[in-house]
C-alpha positions as CSV (number, residue, x, y, z in Angstrom):
1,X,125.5,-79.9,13.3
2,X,122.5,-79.6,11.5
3,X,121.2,-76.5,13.9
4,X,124.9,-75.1,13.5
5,X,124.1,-74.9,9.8
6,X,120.9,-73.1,9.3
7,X,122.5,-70.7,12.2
8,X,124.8,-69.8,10.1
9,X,122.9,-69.9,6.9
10,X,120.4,-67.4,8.3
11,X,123.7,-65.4,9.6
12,X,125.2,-64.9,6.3
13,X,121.5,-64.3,4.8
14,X,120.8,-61.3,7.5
15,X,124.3,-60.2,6.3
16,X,123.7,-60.2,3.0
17,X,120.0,-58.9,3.4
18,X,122.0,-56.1,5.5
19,X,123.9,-55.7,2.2
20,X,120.8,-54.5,0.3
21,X,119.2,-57.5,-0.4
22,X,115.9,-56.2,1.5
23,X,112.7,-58.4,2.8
24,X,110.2,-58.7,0.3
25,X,107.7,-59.6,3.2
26,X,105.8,-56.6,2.5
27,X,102.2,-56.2,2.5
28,X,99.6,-53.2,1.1
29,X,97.4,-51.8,3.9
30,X,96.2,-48.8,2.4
31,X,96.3,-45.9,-0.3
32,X,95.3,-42.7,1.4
33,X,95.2,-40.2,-1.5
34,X,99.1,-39.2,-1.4
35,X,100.4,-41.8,1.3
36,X,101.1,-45.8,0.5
37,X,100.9,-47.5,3.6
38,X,102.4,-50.5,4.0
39,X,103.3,-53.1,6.6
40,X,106.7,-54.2,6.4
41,X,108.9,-57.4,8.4
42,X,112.7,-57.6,8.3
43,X,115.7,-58.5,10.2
44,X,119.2,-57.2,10.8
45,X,122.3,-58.9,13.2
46,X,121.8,-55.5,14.9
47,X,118.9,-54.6,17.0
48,X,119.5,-50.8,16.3
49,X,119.3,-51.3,12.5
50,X,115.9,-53.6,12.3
51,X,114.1,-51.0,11.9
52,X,115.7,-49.2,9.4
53,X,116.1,-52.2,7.1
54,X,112.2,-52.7,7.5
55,X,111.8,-49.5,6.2
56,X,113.8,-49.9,3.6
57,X,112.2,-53.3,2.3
58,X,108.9,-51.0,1.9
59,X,110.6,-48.9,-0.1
60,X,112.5,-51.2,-1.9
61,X,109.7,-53.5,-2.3
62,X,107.3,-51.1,-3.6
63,X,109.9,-49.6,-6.6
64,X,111.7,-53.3,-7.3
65,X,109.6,-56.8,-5.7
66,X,106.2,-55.4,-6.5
67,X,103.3,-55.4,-3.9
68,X,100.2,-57.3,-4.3
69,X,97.0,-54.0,-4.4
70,X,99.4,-51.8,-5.5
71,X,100.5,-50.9,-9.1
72,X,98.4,-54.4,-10.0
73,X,101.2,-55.9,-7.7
74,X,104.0,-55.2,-10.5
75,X,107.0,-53.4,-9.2
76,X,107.6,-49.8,-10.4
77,X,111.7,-50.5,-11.4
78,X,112.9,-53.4,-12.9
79,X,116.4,-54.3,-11.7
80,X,118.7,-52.7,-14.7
81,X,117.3,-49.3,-13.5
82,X,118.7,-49.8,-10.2
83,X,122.2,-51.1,-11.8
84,X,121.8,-47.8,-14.4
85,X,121.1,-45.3,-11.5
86,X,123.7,-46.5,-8.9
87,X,124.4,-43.2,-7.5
88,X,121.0,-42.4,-7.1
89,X,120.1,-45.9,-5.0
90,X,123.4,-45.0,-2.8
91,X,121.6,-42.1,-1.8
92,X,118.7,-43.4,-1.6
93,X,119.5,-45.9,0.7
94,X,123.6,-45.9,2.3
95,X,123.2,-41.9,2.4
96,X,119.2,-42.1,3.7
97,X,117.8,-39.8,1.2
98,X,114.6,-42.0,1.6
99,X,113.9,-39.9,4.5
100,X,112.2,-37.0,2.3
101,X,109.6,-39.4,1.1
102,X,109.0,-41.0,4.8
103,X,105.5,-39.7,6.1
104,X,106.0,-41.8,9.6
105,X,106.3,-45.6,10.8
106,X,105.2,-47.6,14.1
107,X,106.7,-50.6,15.2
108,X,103.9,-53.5,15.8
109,X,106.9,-56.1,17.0
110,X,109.6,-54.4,18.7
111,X,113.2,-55.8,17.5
112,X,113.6,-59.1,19.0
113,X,115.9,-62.1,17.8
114,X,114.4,-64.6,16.5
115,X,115.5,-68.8,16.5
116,X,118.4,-67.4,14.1
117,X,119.9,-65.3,16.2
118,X,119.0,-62.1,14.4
119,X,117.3,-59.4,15.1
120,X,113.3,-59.2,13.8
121,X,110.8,-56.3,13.5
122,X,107.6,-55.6,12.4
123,X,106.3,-52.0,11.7
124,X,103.7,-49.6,9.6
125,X,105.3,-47.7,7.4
126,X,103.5,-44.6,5.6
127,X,105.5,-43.4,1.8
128,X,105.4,-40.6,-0.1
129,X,104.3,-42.5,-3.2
130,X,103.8,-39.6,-5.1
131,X,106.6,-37.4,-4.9
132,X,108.9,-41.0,-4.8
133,X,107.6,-41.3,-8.5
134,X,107.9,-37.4,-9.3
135,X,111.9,-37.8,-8.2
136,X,112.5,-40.8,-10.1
137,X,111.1,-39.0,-13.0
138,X,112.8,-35.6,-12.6
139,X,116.0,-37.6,-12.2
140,X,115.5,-39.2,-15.1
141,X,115.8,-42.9,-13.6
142,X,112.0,-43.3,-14.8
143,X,112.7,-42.3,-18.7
144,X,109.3,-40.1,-20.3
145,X,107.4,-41.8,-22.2
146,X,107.5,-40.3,-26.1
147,X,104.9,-38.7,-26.7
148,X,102.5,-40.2,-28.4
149,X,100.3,-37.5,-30.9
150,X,97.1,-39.3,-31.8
151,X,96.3,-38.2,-34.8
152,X,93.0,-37.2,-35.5
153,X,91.3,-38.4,-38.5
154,X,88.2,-36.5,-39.6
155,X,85.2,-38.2,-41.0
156,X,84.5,-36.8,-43.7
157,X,81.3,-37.1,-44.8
158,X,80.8,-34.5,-47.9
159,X,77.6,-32.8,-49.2
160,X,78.0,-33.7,-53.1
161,X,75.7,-32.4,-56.2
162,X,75.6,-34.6,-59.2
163,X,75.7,-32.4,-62.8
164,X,75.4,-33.4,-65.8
165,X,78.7,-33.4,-67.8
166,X,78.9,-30.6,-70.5
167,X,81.4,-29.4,-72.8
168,X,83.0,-26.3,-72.5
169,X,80.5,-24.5,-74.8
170,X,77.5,-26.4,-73.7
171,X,75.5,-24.6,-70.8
172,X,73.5,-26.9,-68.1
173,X,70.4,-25.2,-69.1
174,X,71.2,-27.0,-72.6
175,X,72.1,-30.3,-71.2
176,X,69.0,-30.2,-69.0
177,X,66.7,-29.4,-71.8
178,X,68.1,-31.7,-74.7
179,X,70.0,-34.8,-72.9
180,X,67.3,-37.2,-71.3
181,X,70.0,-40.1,-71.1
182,X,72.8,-37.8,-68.5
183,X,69.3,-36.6,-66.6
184,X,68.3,-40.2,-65.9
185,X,72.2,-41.0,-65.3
186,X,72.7,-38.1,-62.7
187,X,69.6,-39.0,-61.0
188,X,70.0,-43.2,-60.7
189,X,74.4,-41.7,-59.4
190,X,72.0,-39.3,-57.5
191,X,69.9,-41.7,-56.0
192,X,72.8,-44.5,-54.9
193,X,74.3,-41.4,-53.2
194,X,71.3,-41.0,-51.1
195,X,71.4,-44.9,-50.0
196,X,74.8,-44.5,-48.8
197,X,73.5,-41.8,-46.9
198,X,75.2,-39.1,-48.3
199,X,74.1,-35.9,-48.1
200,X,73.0,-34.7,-51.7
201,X,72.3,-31.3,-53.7
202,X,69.9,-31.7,-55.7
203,X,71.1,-30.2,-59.0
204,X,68.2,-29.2,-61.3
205,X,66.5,-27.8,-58.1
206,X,69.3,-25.6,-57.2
207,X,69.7,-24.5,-60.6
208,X,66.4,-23.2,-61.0
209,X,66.8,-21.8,-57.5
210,X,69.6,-19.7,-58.6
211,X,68.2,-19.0,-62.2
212,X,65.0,-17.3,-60.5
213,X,67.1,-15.3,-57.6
214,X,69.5,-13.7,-59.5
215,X,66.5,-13.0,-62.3
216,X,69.7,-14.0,-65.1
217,X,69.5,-15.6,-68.0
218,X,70.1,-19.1,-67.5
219,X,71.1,-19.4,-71.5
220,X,73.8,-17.4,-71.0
221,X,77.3,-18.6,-71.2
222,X,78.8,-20.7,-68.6
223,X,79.6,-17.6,-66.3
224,X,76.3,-18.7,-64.9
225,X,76.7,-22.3,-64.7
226,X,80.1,-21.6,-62.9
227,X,77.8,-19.4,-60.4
228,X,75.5,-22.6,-59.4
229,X,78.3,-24.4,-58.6
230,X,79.8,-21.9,-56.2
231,X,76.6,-21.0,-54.1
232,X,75.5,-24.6,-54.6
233,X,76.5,-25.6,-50.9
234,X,77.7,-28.6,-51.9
235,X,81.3,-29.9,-50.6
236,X,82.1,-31.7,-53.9
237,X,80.4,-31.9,-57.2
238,X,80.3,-35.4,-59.7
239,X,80.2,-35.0,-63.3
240,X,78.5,-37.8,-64.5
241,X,78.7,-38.8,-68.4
242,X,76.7,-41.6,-69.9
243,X,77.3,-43.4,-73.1
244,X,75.1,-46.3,-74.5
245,X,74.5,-48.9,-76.5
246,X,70.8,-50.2,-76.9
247,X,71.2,-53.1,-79.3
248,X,68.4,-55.6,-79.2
249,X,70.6,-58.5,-77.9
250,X,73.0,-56.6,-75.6
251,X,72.4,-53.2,-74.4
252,X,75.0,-52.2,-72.8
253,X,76.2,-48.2,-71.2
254,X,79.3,-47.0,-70.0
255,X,79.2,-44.5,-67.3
256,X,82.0,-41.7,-66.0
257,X,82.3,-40.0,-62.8
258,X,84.1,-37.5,-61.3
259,X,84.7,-35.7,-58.2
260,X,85.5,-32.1,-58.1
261,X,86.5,-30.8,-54.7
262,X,84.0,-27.4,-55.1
263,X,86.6,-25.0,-52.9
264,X,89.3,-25.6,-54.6
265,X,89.0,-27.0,-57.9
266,X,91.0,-29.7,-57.3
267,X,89.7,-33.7,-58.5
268,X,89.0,-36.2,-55.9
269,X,88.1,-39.6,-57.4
270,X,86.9,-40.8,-60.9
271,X,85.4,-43.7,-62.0
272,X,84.1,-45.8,-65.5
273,X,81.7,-48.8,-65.0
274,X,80.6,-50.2,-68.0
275,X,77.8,-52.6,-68.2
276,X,76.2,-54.8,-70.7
277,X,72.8,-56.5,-69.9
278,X,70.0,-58.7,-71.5
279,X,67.8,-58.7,-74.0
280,X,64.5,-55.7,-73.2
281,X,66.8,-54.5,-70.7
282,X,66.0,-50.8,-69.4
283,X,68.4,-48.0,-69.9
284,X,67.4,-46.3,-66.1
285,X,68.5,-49.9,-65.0
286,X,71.9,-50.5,-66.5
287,X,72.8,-47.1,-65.5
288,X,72.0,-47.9,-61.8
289,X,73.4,-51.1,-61.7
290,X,77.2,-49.4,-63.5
291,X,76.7,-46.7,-60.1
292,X,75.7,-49.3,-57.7
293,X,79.3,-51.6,-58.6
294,X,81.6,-48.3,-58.3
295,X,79.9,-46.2,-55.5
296,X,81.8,-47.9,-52.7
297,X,85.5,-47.2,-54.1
298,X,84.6,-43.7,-55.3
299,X,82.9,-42.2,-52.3
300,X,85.8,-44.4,-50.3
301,X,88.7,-42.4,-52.7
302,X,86.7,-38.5,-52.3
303,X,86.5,-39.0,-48.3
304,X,90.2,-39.8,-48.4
305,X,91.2,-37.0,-50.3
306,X,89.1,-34.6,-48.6
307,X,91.1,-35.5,-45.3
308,X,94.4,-34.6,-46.9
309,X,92.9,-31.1,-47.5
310,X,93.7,-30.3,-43.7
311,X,97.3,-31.4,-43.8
312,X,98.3,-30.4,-47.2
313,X,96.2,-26.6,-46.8
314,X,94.9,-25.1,-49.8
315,X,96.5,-24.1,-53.2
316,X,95.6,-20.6,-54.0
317,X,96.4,-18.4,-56.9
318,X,97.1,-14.7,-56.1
319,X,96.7,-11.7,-58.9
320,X,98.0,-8.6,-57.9
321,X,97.7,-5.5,-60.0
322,X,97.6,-1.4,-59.9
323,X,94.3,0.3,-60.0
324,X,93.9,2.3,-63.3
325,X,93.8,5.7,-61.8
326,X,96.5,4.6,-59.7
327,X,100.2,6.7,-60.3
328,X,102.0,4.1,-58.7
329,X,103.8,0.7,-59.9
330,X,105.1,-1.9,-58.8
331,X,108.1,-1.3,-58.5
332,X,107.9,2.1,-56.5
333,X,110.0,1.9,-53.1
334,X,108.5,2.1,-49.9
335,X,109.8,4.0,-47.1
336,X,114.1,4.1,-46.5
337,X,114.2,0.1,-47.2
338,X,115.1,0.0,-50.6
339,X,112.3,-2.5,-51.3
340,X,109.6,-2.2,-53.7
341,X,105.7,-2.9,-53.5
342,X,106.3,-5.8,-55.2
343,X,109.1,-6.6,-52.8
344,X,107.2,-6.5,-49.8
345,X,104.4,-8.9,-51.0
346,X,106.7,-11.7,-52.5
347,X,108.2,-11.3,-48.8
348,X,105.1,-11.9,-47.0
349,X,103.7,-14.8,-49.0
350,X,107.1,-16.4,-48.7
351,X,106.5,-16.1,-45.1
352,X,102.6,-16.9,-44.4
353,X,102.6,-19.8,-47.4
354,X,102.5,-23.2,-45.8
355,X,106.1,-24.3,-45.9
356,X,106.7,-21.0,-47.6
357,X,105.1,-23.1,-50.9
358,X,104.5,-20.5,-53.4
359,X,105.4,-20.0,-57.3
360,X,105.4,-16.6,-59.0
361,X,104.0,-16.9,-62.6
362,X,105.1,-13.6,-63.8
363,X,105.8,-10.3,-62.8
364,X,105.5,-6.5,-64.4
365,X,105.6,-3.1,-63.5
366,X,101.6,-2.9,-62.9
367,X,100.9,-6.9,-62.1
368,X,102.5,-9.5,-60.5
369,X,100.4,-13.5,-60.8
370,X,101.5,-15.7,-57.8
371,X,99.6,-19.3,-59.1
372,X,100.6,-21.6,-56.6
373,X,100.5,-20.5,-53.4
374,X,100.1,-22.8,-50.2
375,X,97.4,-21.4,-48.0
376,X,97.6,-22.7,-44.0
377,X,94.3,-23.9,-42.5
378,X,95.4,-22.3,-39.5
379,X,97.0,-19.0,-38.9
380,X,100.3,-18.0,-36.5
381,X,97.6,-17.8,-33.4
382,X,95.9,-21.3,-34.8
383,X,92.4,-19.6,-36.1
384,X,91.3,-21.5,-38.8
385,X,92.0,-19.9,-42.5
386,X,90.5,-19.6,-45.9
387,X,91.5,-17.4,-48.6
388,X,89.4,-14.5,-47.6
389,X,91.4,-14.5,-44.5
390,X,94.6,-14.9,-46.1
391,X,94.0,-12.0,-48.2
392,X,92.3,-9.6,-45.5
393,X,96.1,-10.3,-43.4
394,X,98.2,-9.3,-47.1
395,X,95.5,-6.4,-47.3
396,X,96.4,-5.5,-43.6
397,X,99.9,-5.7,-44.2
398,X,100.3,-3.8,-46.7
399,X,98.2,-0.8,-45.3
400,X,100.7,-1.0,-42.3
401,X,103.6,-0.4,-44.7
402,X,101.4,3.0,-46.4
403,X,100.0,1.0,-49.3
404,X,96.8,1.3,-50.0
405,X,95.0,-2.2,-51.3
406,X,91.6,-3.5,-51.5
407,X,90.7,-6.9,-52.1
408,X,88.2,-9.5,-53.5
409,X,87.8,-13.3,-53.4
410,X,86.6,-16.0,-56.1
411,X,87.2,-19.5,-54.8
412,X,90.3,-19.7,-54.0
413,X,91.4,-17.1,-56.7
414,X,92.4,-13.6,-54.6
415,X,92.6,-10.8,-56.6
416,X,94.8,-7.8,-54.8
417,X,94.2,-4.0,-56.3
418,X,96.6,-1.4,-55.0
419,X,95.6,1.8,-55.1
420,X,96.7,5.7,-54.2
């Protein structure tokens, strides 16, 4: 009775294995570039159909039991993809689709029954690995993975120039020459800058620099000064401002920063520290100890906001006017369209600003000032862009459409002339 049973067990097991519950008595052999071979045992109640189901354990093995040396032995399908994809398993397998991806097999034991009653084989069995995982994913029973877009973060490490803070009738050559306290402040903000290991400007040496190369006047007006800070190199420029308060008890000095992104205008980061110290206590010493206890945040704040500058682009300000010997306006039509000069250069900023961004100031018959304009860091063919290129493709642009224009850049201030 008890043989009887576990007959008949294994009978109804074969026949349910038979049914597409395949062997899992699989094992890995080799992975010849392409080709997964595999050695595979099964059985079947029919000696003519052994074989097959072997073959089908290897496949069915490999995509849903999971093979130790092969995909770190986990399977490539879990079991909901098989219930999801019915049709495509029918195929597969009733309809013997699994042919295509079948490079050979051997039979090591030839079908034979076993102390069950049922037939059992042994074979090689060589797969198509490769395309198998390339069909699964062109019919879509392996989803794509999203896409993940690492973003990459720059690291921005800025060349800054520390300047004296001046009012807007005071010239540097002024502040240099009567302001000892903001010269020993910009050089203690200087000199914490160069222990972070930033890189620094230094600014009375590029003054001077510039003063003796251009042979101007360093006393005149702030045209000048504006001119250092241009050509200085620097990435950013700090203002630094210094107030104090040396009473014999407790000194104390306040000091304001503030980060100017150079390009564009635009502020980065400010800071106050405000320190109050001992009795005898050294001015050059309370001013490096108010940088030393703000340096970290502020440098932390301008590289932050310089790595928005390549997402957000860069805000120019466009003035576009007619040449004085110049018969034309504005407002003169171009060709059969109907649309004026003006027209066709609100059209193209519209079109080229980031986001098509842009805000017209004010428009007359001889000027038109566009103040806000989104520049792209990139062009359409993904070249990077600054405002000399975004004015060279409006000059371009308008030459194609017969108007003559000339250009010429300050910062990010374009200034478009049209002429005859």
């Amino acid at each position: 009775m008890h043989k009887f049973l576990l007959l008949l067990c294994a009978i109804l097991s074969s026949t349910y294995l038979f049914a597409n519950d395949f062997s899992r008595n699989v094992t890995f052999i080799s992975d010849n570039g392409g080709v997964l071979s595999l050695k595979a045992t099964a059985s079947s109640p029919d000696k003519k159909l052994a074989v097959k189901m072997a073959i089908k354990s290897a496949f069915d093995t490999y995509l849903f039991g999971g093979i130790e040396g092969v995909n770190n032995g986990e399977p490539i399908l879990d079991e909901s993809q098989r219930t999801e994809n019915k049709d495509y398993f029918t195929r597969l397998y009733d309809n013997d689709r699994y042919t295509v991806f079948l490079k050979d097999y051997s039979e090591i034991m030839k079908p034979k029954k076993n102390s069950f009653g049922v037939y059992e084989t042994t074979i090689m069995v060589g797969i198509y690995h490769k395309s198998l995982i390339r069909d699964l994913k062109n019919s879509k029973v392996i989803k794509p993975e999203p896409v993940k877009v690492k973003k990459e973060v720059r690291k921005v490490m800025p060349t800054i120039m520390v300047v004296p803070y001046k009012t807007e009738y005071q010239t540097y050559k002024y502040v240099l020459e009567n302001d000892y306290d903001k010269r020993i402040a910009v050089a203690k903000v200087q000199e914490e800058f160069d222990n972070k290991g930033i890189n620094t400007v230094d600014f009375e040496a590029k003054y001077n620099a510039i003063a003796r190369a251009s042979q101007m006047d360093a006393n005149a007006s702030t045209s000048f000064d504006d001119q250092v800070i241009r050509n200085s190199g620097a990435d950013v420029y700090v203002t630094v401002d210094i107030k104090k308060s040396l009473g014999y008890s407790s000194p104390s000095v306040s000091l304001s920063i503030k980060a100017i992104h150079n390009a564009t205008g635009t502020a980065l980061a400010s800071e106050t520290s405000k320190v109050t110290g001992y009795a005898n206590s050294e001015f050059d010493n309370l001013c490096a100890v108010a940088i030393q206890r703000v340096s970290d945040s502020f440098l932390t704040e301008v590289c932050n906001e310089l790595n928005k500058i390549p997402e957000q682009g860069h805000t120019a300000t466009i003035y576009v006017s007619i040449d004085g010997d110049s018969y034309k306006t504005l407002d003169d039509e171009v060709g059969d369209s109907g649309y004026g000069i003006s027209d066709y250069i609100r059209k193209w900023i519209k079109t080229y600003a980031e986001n098509g961004v842009y805000h017209m100031q004010g428009k007359t018959a001889n000027s038109i000032i566009f103040d806000n304009i989104q520049i792209p860091i990139k062009d359409e063919d993904g070249m990077s862009q600054d405002a000399a290129d975004f004015a060279a493709r409006l000059r371009m642009y308008l030459r194609k459409k017969g108007i003559n224009a000339s250009d010429r850049i300050d910062g990010l201030s374009i200034y478009i002339t049209i002429s005859d």
